[in-house]
Structure formats: C-alpha cells, structure tokens
MITIBA-998425 format. One record per residue (C-alpha): x, z, y; residue in three letters. Coordinates in Angstrom, 3 decimals, padded with zeros to 6 digits, always signed. Layout:
BEGIN
+----------+----------+----------+------+
:     east :       up :    north : rest :
+----------+----------+----------+------+
:        X :        Z :        Y :  ala :
...
+----------+----------+----------+------+
end
This chain:
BEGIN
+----------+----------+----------+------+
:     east :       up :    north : rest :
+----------+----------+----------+------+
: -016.408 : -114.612 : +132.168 :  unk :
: -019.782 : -116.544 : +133.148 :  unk :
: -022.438 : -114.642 : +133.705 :  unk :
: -025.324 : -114.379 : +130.652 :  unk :
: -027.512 : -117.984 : +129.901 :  unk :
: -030.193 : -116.017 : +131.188 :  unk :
: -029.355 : -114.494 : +134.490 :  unk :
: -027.814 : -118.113 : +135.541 :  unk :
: -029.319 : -119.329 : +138.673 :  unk :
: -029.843 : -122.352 : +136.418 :  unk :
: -028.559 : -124.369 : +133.055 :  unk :
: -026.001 : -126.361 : +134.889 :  unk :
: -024.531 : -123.885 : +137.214 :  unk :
: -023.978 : -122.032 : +134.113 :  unk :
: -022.565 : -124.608 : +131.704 :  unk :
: -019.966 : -125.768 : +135.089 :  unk :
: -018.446 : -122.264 : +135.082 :  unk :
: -018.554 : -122.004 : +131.094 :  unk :
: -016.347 : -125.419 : +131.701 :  unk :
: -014.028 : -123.765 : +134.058 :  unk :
: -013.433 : -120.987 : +131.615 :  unk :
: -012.580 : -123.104 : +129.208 :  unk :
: -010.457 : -125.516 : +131.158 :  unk :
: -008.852 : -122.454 : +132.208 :  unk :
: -008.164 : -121.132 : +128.658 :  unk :
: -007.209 : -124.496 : +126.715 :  unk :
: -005.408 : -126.580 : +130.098 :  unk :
: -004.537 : -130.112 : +128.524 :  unk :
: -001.172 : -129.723 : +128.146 :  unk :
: -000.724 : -126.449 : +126.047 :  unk :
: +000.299 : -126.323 : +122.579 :  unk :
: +000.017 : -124.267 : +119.773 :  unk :
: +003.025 : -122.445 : +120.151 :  unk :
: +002.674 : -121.815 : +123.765 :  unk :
: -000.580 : -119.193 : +122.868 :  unk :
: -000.253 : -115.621 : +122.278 :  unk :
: -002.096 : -114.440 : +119.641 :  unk :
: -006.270 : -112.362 : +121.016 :  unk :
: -005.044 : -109.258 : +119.805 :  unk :
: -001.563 : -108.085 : +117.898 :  unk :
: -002.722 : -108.777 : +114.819 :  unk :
: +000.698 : -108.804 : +113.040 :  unk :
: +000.554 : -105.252 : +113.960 :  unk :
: -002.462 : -103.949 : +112.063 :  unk :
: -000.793 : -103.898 : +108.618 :  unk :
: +002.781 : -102.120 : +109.691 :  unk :
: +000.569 : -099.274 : +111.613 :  unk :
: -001.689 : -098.841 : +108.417 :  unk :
: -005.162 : -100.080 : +109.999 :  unk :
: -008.259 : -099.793 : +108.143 :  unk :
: -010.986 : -102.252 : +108.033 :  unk :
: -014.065 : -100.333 : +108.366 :  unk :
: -017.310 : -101.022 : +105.763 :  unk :
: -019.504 : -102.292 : +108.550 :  unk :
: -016.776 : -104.885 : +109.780 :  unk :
: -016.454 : -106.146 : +105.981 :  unk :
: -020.042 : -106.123 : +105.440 :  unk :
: -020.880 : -107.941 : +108.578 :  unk :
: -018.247 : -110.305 : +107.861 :  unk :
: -019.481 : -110.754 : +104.744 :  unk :
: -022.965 : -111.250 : +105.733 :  unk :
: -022.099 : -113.775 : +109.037 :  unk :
: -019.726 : -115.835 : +106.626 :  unk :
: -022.788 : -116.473 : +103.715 :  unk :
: -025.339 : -117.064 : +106.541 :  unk :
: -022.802 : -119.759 : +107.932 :  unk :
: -022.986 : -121.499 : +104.355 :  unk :
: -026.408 : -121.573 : +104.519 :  unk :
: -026.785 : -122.507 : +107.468 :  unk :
: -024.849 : -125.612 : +107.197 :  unk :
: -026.289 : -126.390 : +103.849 :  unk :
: -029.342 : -126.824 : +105.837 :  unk :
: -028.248 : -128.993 : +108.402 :  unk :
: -026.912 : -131.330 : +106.222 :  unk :
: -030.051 : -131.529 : +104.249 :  unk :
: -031.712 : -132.531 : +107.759 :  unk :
: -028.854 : -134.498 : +109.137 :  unk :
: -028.959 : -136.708 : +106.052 :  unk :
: -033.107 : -136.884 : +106.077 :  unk :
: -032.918 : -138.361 : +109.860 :  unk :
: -030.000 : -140.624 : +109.664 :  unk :
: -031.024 : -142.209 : +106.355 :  unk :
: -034.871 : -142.615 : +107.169 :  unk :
: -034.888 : -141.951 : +111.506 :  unk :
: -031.971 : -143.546 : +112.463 :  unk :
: -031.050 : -140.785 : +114.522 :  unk :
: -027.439 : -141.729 : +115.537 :  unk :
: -028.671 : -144.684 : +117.451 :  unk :
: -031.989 : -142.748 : +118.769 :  unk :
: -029.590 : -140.403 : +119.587 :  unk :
: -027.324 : -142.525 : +121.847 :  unk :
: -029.645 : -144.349 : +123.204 :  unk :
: -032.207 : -141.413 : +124.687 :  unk :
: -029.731 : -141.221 : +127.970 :  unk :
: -027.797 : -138.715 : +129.494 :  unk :
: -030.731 : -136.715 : +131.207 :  unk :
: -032.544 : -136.489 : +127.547 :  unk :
: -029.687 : -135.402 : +125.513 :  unk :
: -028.768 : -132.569 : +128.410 :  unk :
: -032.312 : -131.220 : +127.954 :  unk :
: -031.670 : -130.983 : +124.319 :  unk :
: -028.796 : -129.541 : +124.619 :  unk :
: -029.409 : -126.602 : +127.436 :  unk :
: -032.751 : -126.088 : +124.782 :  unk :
: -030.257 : -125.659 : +122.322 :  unk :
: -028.143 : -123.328 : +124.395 :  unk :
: -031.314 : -121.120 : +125.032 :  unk :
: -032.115 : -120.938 : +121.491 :  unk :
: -028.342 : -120.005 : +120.415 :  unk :
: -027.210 : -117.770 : +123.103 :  unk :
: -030.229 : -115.107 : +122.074 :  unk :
: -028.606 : -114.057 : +119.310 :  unk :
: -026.531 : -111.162 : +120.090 :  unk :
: -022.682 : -112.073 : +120.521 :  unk :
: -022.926 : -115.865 : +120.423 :  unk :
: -022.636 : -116.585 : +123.844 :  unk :
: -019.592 : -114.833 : +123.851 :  unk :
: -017.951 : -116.869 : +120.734 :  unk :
: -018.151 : -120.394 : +123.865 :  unk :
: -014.485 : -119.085 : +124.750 :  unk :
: -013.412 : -119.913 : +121.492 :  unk :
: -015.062 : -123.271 : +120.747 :  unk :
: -013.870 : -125.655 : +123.423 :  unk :
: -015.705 : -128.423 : +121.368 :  unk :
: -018.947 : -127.066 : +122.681 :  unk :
: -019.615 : -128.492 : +125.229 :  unk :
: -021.728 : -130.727 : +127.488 :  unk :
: -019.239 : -132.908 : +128.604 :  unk :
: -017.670 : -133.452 : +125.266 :  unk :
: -021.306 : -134.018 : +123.737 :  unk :
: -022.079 : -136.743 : +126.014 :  unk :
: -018.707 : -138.487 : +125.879 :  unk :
: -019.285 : -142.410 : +124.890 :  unk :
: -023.275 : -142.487 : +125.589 :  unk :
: -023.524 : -139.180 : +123.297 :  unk :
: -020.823 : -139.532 : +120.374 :  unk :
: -019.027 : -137.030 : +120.885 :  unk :
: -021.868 : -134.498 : +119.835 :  unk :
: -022.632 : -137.157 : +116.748 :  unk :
: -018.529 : -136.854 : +115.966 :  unk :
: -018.962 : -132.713 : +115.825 :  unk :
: -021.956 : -133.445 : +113.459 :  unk :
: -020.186 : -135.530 : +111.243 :  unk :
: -017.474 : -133.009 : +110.775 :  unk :
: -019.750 : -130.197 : +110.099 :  unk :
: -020.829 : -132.487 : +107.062 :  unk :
: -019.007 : -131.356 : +103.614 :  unk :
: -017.283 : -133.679 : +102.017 :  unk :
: -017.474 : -132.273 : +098.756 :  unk :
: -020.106 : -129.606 : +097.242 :  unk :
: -018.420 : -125.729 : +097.600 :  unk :
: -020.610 : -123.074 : +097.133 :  unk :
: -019.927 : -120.224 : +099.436 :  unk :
: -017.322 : -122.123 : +101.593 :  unk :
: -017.524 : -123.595 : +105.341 :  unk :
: -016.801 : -126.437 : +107.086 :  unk :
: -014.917 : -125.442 : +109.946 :  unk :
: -013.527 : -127.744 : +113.277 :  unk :
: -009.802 : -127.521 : +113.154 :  unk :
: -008.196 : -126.545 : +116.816 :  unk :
: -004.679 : -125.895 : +116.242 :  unk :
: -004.661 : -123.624 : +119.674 :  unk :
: -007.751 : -121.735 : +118.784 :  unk :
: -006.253 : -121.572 : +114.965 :  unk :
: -003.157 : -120.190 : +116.556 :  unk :
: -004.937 : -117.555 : +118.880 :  unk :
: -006.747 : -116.428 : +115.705 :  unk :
: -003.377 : -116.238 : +113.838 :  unk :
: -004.552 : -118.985 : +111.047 :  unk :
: -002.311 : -120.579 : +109.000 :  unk :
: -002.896 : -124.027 : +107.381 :  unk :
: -004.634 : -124.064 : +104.830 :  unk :
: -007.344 : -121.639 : +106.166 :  unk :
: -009.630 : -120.431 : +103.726 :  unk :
: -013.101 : -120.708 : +104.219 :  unk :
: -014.324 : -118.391 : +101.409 :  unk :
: -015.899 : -114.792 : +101.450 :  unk :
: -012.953 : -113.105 : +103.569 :  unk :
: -011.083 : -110.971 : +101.983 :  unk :
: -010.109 : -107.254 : +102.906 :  unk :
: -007.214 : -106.689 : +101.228 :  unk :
: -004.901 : -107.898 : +104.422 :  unk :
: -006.376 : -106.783 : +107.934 :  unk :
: -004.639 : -108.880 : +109.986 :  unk :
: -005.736 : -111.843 : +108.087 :  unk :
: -009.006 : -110.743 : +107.709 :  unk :
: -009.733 : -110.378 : +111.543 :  unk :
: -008.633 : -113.952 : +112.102 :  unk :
: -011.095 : -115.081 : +109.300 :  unk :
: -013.845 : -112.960 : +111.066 :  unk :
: -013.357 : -114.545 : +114.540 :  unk :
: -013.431 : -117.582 : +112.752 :  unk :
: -016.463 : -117.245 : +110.982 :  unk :
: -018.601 : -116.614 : +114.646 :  unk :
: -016.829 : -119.216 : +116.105 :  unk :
: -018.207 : -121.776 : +113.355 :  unk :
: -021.600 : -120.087 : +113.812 :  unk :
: -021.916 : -120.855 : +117.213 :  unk :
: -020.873 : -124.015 : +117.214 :  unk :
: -023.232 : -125.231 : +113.699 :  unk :
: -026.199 : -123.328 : +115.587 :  unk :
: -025.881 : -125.301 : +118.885 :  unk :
: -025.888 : -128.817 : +116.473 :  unk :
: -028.667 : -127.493 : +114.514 :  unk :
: -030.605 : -126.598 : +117.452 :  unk :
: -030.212 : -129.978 : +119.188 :  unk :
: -031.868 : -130.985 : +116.288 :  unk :
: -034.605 : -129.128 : +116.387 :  unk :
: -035.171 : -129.879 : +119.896 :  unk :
: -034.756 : -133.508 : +119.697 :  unk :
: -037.432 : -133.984 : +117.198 :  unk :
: -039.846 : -130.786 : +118.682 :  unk :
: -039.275 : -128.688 : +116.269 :  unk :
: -038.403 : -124.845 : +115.846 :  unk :
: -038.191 : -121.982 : +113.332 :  unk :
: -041.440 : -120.343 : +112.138 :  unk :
: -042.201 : -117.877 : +109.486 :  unk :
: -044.687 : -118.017 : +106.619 :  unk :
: -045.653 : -115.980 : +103.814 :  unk :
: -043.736 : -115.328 : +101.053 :  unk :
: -045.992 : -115.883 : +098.250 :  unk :
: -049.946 : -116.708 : +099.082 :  unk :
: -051.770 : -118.152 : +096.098 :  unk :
: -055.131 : -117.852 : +097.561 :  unk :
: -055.861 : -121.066 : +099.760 :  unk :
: -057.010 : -120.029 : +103.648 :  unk :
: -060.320 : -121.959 : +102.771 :  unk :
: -061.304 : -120.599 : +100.074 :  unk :
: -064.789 : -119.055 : +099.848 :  unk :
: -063.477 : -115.482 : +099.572 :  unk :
: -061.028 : -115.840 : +101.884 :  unk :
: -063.757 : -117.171 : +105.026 :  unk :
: -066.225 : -114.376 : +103.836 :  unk :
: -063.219 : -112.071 : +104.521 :  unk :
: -062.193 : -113.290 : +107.413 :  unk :
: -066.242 : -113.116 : +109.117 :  unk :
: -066.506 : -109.418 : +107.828 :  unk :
: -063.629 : -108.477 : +109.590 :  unk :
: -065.113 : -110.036 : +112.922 :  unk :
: -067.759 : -107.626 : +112.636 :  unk :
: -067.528 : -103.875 : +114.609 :  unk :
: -070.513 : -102.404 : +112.956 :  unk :
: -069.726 : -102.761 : +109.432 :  unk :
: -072.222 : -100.896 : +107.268 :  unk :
: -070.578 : -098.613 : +104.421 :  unk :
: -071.421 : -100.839 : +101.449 :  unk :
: -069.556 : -103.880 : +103.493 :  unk :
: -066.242 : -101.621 : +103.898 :  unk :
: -066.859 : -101.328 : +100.043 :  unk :
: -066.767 : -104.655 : +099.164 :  unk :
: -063.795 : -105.634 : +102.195 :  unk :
: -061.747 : -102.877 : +100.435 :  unk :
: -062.429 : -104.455 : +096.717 :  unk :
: -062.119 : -107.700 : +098.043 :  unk :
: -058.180 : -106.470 : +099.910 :  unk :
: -057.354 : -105.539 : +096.349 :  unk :
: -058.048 : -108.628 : +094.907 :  unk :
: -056.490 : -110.392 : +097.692 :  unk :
: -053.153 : -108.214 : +097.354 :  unk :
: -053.413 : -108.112 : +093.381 :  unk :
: -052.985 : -112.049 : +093.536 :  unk :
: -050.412 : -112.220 : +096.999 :  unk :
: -048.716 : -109.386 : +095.464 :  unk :
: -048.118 : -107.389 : +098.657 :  unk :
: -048.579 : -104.354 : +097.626 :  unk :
: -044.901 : -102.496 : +097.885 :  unk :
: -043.246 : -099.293 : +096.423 :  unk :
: -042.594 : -097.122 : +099.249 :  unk :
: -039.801 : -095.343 : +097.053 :  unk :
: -038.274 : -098.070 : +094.846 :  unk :
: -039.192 : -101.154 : +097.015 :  unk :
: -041.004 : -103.351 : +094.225 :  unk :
: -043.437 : -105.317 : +094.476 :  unk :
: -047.274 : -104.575 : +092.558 :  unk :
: -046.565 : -108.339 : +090.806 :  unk :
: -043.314 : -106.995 : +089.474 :  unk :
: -044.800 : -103.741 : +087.510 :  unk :
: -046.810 : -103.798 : +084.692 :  unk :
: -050.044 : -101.171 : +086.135 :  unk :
: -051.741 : -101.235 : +089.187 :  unk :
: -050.022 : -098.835 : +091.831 :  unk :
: -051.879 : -095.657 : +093.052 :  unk :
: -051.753 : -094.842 : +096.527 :  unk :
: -051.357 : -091.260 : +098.804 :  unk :
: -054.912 : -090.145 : +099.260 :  unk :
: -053.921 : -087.590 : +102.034 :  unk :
: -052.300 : -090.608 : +104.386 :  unk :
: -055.250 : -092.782 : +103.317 :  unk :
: -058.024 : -090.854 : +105.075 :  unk :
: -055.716 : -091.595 : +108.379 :  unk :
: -055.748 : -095.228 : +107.738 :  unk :
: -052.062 : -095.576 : +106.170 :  unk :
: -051.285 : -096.905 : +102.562 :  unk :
: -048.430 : -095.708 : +101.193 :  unk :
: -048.418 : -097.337 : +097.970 :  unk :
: -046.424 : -095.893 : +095.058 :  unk :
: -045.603 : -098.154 : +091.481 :  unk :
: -045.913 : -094.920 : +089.452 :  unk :
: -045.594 : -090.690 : +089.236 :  unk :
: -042.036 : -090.650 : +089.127 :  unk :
: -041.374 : -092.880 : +092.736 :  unk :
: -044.493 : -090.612 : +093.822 :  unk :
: -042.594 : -087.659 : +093.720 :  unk :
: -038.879 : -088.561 : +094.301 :  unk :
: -040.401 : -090.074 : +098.031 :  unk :
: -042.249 : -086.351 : +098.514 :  unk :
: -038.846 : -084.500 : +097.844 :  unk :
: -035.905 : -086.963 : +099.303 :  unk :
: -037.694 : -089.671 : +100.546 :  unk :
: -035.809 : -091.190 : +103.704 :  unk :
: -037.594 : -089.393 : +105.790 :  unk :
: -039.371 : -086.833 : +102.745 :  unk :
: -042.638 : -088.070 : +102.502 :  unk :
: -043.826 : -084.267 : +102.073 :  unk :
: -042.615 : -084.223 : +106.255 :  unk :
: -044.773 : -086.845 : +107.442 :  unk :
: -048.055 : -087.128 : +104.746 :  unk :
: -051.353 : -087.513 : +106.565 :  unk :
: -049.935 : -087.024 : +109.900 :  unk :
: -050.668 : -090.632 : +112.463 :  unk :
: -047.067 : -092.326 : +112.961 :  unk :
: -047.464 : -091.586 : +116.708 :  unk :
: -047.403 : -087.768 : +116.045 :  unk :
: -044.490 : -087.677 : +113.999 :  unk :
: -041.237 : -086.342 : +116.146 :  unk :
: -037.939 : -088.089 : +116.076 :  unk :
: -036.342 : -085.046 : +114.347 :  unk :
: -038.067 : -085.771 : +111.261 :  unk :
: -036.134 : -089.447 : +111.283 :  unk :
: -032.552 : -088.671 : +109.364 :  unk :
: -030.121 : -091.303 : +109.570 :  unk :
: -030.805 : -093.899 : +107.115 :  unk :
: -028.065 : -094.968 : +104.223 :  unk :
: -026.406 : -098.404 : +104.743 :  unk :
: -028.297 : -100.925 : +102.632 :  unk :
: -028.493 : -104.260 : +101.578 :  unk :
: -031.196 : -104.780 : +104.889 :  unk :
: -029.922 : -102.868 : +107.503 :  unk :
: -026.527 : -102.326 : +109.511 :  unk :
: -025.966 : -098.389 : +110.314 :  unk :
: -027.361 : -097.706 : +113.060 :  unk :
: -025.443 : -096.987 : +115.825 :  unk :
: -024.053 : -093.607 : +117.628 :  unk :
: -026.519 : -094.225 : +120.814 :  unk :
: -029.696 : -094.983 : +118.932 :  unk :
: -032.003 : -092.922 : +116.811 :  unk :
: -034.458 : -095.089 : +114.122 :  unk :
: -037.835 : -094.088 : +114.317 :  unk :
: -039.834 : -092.906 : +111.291 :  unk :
: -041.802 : -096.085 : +111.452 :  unk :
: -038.384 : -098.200 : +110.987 :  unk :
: -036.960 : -095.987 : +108.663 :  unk :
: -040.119 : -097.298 : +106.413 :  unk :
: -039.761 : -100.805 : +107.668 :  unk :
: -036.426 : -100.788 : +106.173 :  unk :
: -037.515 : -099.169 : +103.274 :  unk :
: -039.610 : -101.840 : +102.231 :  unk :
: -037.222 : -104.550 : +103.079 :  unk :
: -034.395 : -102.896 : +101.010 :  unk :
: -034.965 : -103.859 : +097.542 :  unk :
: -036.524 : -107.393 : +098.391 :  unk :
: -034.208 : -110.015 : +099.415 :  unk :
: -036.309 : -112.397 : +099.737 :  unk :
: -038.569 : -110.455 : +102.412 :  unk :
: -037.749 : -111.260 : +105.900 :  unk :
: -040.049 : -108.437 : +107.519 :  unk :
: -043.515 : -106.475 : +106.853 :  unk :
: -046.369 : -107.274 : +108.952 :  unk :
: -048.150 : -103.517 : +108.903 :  unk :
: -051.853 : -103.750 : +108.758 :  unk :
: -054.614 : -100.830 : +108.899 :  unk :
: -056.253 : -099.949 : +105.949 :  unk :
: -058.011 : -101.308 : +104.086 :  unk :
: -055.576 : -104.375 : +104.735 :  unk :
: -052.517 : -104.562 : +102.731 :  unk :
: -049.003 : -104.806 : +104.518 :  unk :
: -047.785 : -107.893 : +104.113 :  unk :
: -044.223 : -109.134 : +103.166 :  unk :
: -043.040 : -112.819 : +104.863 :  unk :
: -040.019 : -114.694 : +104.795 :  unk :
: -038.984 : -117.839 : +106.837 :  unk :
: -039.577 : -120.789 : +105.303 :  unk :
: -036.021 : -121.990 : +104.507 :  unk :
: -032.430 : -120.453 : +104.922 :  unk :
: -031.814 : -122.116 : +108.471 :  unk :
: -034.779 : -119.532 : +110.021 :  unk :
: -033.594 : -116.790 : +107.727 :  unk :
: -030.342 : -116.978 : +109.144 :  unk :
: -031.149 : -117.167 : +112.678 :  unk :
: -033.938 : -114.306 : +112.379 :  unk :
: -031.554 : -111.665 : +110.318 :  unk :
: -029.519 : -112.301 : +112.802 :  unk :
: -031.843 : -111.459 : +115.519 :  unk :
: -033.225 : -108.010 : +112.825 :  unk :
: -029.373 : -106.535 : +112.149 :  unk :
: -028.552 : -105.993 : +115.719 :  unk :
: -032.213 : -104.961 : +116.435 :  unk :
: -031.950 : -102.282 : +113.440 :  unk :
: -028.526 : -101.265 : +114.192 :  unk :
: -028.313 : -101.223 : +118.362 :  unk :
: -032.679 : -101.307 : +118.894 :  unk :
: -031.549 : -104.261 : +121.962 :  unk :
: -034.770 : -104.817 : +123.422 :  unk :
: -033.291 : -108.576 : +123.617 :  unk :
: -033.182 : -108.540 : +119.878 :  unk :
: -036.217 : -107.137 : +119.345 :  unk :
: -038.736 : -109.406 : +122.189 :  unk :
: -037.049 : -112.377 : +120.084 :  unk :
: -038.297 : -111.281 : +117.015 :  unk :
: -041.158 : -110.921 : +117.966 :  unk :
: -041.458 : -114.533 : +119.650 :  unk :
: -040.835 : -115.508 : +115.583 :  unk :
: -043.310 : -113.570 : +114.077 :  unk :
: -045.991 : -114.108 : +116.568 :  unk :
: -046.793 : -117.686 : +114.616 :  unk :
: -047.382 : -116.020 : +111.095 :  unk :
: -049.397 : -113.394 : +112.902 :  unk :
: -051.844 : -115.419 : +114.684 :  unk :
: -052.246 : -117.959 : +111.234 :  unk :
: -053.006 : -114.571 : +109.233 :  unk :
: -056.415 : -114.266 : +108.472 :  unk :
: -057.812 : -111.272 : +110.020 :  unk :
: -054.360 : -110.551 : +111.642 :  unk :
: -054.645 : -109.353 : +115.544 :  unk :
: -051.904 : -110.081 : +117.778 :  unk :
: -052.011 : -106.774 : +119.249 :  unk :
: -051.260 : -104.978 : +115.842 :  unk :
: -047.650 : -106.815 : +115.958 :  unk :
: -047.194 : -105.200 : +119.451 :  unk :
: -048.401 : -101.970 : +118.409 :  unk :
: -045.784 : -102.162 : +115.279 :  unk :
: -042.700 : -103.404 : +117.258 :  unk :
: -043.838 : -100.407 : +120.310 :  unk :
: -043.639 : -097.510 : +116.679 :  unk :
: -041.034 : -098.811 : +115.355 :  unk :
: -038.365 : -099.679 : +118.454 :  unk :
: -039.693 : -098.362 : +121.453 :  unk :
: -040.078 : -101.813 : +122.845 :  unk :
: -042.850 : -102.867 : +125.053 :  unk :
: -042.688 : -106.666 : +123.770 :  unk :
: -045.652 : -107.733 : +126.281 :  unk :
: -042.984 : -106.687 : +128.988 :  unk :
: -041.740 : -109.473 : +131.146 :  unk :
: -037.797 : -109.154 : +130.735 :  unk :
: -035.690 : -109.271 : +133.545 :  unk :
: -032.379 : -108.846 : +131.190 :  unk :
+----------+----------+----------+------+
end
C-alpha cells in the first residue's frame, strides 16, 4: 500500500504509486470471474456471523450521507453547467490546472478517516483517467454520478464488474438502506457504500476547488442581524477588561435577550432547545458562580441530570471542568450523535456534555462553549454537502479521539468562530484541549 497523502514526499510521487497499486490490482486483461472474492463472504451465513450494531449503524449512517451528498452535487453540477459552462471551462483550463484541482481535492478527501484507503477499490479515481481527452474523463465520472430519475434514499453508484465481483455483488445491486438480514450481502453493500463515497467526494471537491470554494459552518438559527444596534453595543462591551458591575448587568440581560431570540439556550438533560418549551429555563446556581451554565427546561430534567445524568450532575456541580477526574466520565450510551467509543479511549466529562447536547438535535452540527454570561451556541453547516463531510470528520473523533479527526474539525469551525461576535479564537482551542486532549495549535507531523 502507498504510504498516507500526507507523509508523501509530494502529490505526484504519491498518486504514481497509488497508480501502480491499482494497475497491479485491476491488470487490463482480468475479468470478472478471474477475482476472488476480499474476504469469504459466502462463509459468514453457514458459520452463523453476526453483524454487530455499530457496523449496521455506521452503514446506515455512511449510506444516507452518500445520498446527500450526491443530492448536493447535482444541485451544483447543474447550477455551473447550465449558467458557467463548466464542461468547456473545464477542458479547456489545461492539464497543469485540472492536476492542481484535483491533488486539492485529494487533500480535502483523504482527511477523512478511511477514505484514502477505499482508492484500492475505485480504479476510476484517478489522475490519469481524469485527464483522459483534455479532461473528459473526470466530466464522464460526473455525468454518471448524476441520477437519472428522483429516488429518495438511493445512490448512484459506477458499475465495475471486477470490483462488483470482489465485493460479491450481483446485478441488480441495490442501492437502498442495506439491509441486515443477510451478512454476507450486507458487507458487500457496506464496501460499496465507501467506495461511492470516495469517489462522489473527490468530484465534489474538484468542484469546490475549481471555483475557490470550501465548506464553512454557520449558525443554525440567528434572527438578530450582526449590525444591529444591540448587537455592536454588545460586541464593544465585551472589548472592555474593566467592566464595572452595572455593565456585567446589562451584558448578562442583554445575553438573555440575545439567546431568548437565537434560541441557544439547551437542556442539559433532555437536549431541547429554550425556543421549543413553553417557560424560560432556570439554570444551576452552584456551577454558575464558576462561570458554567448548565441550563435546565424545567424541575423534572433538573433532577433526573443530578441523579443519572451521564456523568450525574450531583458528581461534577460547581467544580471547573479542568478539576474533574476521568473516573467520573462513564461510558456514554450509543446515540443518535455519537459512535461508542472505542476500547482504547476514555471520553472526557467535557465530551460526554458535548454529546449530550448534540443528542436530541439533529440539526446541530456542534456547540461552540462560551463563558458565562455568553450562551453556548448550537451551529450547523450550511447545507448537507458540509454536514456530511464534517460528521464524518466528528464520529471518528468521538469514537477513536484521532487527533487527525479532531485538528480537522477544528480547521471547520475556526470560520464560525472568528465571524461570532464576541467569540475568541482561543476559547475553541481551550474547548477542543477539555474535551479531546488535543493540542489543535500543534503543528502535526502525522
């Protein structure tokens, strides 16, 4: 295997032995029946093997981000060919231009974890093939990643009867959820599903590139404009370091306000949001002296958090985040926003609350955590393309805590947190350092 996109001496070096590889796996003259099969599939049903809930879930969740994903690109694709010309922009930028788009590309797709590895089984990725006839072989992949028809919650995948053959895929292959009811089946649709990935994230990233663009977060809901008179007042008082106690007054009435209309403000039992109850919530008192809101949408989520909260709040009330042992940090239920974690790493108490706060709210990509009086704030990527790519980049940070994962989240949410009024960049390092261990101002050498 090549070594990583990242420890290459450089882009080309790396893509020529990638191209060996694959030479060497798919030679010109072998067939479909010549293969064997990646693994002995037909084996897993007579031995009685179980598919495990993390494979199905992850499945599950790669196969709906894939949808969305490509939903996307068409949306683009269609925009720039109809009104850009892009096909003929396209083949006419030159073979030095389109190999800088698509090592950019590369760069963007290889850091999320796994997808490097998935080039073995896409032989239609590929520089060469990409700039076959001035650059139409990489508009021919894009074309076939184009539905022909409208089905929700189904891919378009590149047909490769060897690859189809090493995955043990029969014609037709379905390109719904996967189902778990066969294993053997099932782990063909799975390899199938990252394959896809890769390959729709290098044409969607070429994209990008070619017309200077890249993912970026923004807030999920923010009905008060950035130049609003209350919103500049805010912002000056908060550039002050010797605010006098009636100014802390009116910051703190003027947060409320600020959250009561964003509505930020989230359960730290239940996971709702302060616009989705019907009274204001009421927050700890003991963990607000140290600077912490821990908000609460009534009595009852109040007290089920102080007795079995994940950690129990009772534990970990009033005491700074820093001082708080990793003993106190129980292993966290599967949910809806995290992977389990895995055997080698322990979540911290402040992830255990990130989670928490992602877990009933879908539509929240992360929490930006702010000192009091500021209210935590929930964002989301501005359309499903960056939601895929950055959940991507959160499972395997919550499940493995890769360093890798985690620096490239960071390099996402650094844009929201400079445009956030008030927001300090080093509050985002701070968080990430709590929560994962992770120096993210580190240079990494991985």
């Amino acid at each position: 295997m090549p070594v990583c996109f990242s420890d290459a001496k450089s882009p080309l070096i790396w893509e020529r032995a990638w191209q060996a590889e694959l030479d060497r796996r798919f030679p010109k003259h072998i067939s479909a029946s010549q293969v064997p099969r990646m693994t002995q599939m037909d084996n897993l049903n007579a031995t009685g093997f179980a598919l495990s809930e993390d494979v199905i879930s992850c499945t599950t969740s790669s196969h709906d981000q894939l949808c969305s994903l490509q939903r996307d690109l068409m949306k683009f694709v269609g925009d720039k060919c109809a009104t850009d010309d892009f096909e003929e922009k396209w083949r006419s930028a030159g073979d030095k231009v389109r190999a800088k788009h698509y090592f950019e590309a590369m760069s963007r797709a290889c850091e999320i974890p796994d997808m490097e590895d998935q080039r073995g089984w896409a032989p239609e990725v590929s520089l060469n093939r990409f700039q076959i006839k001035n650059g139409e072989g990489y508009l021919d992949l894009m074309r076939l990643l184009m539905p022909q028809r409208d089905l929700p919650g189904h891919y378009v995948r590149i047909h490769d009867p060897v690859v189809d053959a090493m995955f043990g895929l029969k014609a037709p292959v379905e390109t719904g959820k996967p189902a778990a009811t066969n294993p053997a089946v099932f782990m063909g649709q799975m390899m199938d599903v990252r394959r896809c990935l890769l390959t729709t994230l290098v044409v969607w990233n070429i994209l990008l590139s070619f017309y200077d663009l890249s993912e970026t977060v923004v807030n999920v809901k923010s009905s008060v404009k950035a130049d609003s008179k209350g919103a500049r007042d805010f912002a000056n008082a908060l550039g002050d370091k010797h605010l006098s106690k009636g100014k802390m007054r009116a910051i703190a009435k003027e947060t409320k306000q600020l959250q009561k209309e964003k509505g930020v403000w989230v359960c730290a039992s239940c996971g709702k949001f302060e616009f989705q109850a019907s009274e204001a919530f009421k927050s700890c008192g003991k963990c607000k002296t140290i600077g912490r809101a821990v908000m609460y949408c009534g009595r009852g989520c109040q007290v089920n958090d102080w007795k079995t909260g994940n950690p129990p709040h009772k534990t970990i009330c009033g005491k700074p985040t820093s001082s708080i042992p990793a003993t106190q940090s129980p292993s966290s239920p599967v949910s809806d926003s995290a992977p389990s974690e895995a055997p080698s790493f322990r979540r911290s108490p402040a992830l255990i609350h990130q989670i928490s706060l992602l877990k009933q709210n879908s539509r929240v990509d992360y929490v930006l955590m702010q000192p009091a009086p500021l209210p935590d704030a929930g964002i989301a990527c501005q359309n499903e393309t960056a939601s895929v790519l950055f959940r991507l980049l959160r499972d395997r940070a919550f499940e493995t805590g890769d360093p890798k994962a985690v620096r490239a989240m960071y390099r996402q949410l650094r844009g929201i947190a400079k445009s956030q009024i008030g927001y300090q960049i080093k509050w985002l390092e701070k968080q990430f350092k709590v929560e994962f261990g992770v120096d993210v101002t580190e240079v990494s050498d991985e």
